[in-house]
Every structure is written in structure tokens, then in C-alpha cells.
N, C-alpha and C positions, 0 to 999 in steps of 0.2 A: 109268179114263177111257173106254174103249169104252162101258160102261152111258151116261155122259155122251152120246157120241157117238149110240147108239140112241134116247135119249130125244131127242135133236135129229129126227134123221131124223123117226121117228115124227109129232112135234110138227109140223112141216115136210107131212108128209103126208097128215094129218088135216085140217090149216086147208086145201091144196088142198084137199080132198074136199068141205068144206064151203063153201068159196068157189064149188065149180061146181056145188054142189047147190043152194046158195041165192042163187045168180047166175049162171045159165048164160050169158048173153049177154055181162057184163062180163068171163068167166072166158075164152070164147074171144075176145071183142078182145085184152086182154092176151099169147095165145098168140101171135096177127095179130101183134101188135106187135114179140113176141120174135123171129116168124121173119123178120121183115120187116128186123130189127134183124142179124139176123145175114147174110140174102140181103146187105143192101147193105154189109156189113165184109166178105163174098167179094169181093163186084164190087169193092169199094175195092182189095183187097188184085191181083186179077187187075190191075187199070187200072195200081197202082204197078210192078208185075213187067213189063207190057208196055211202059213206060213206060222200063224200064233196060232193054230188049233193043234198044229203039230208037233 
């Protein structure tokens, strides 16, 4: 099952490479997107936590 597990990864890191080699501008929106996606699940999660202290 690991060899499975390597041949994921790999497979997983390959298509990035060629995603941002032969689309670099859609490869970093995407990126935008992720961290954008996770900046505002912190802010959510802060606004819920100040929200029960209050």
C-alpha cells in the first residue's frame, strides 16, 4: 500500500508542476483562492470564539 500511496503523491505533484508551467497565472489565482479561503475560515473561526466570550 505505501508504493500506492507514492504513486499518488507523485502523480499529485507532477500535474502541479505542469499546471504552473503551462498556466502560470490560472495556477497562482487558484493559490489566491486557497489562501483566501482559508484567511476568512480563521476570521470566521476568531468572530465565533469572540462571540462566546461575549
Amino acid at each position: 500500500m505505501k508504493w500506492l500511496k507514492g504513486i499518488a503523491v507523485a502523480l499529485v505533484v507532477i500535474f502541479a508542476l505542469f499546471y504552473m508551467i503551462s498556466r502560470p497565472e490560472d495556477a497562482a489565482n487558484v493559490v489566491q483562492g486557497a489562501l483566501g479561503a482559508v484567511v476568512s475560515a480563521t476570521e470566521s473561526v476568531g468572530r465565533f470564539f469572540s462571540s462566546l466570550a461575549s
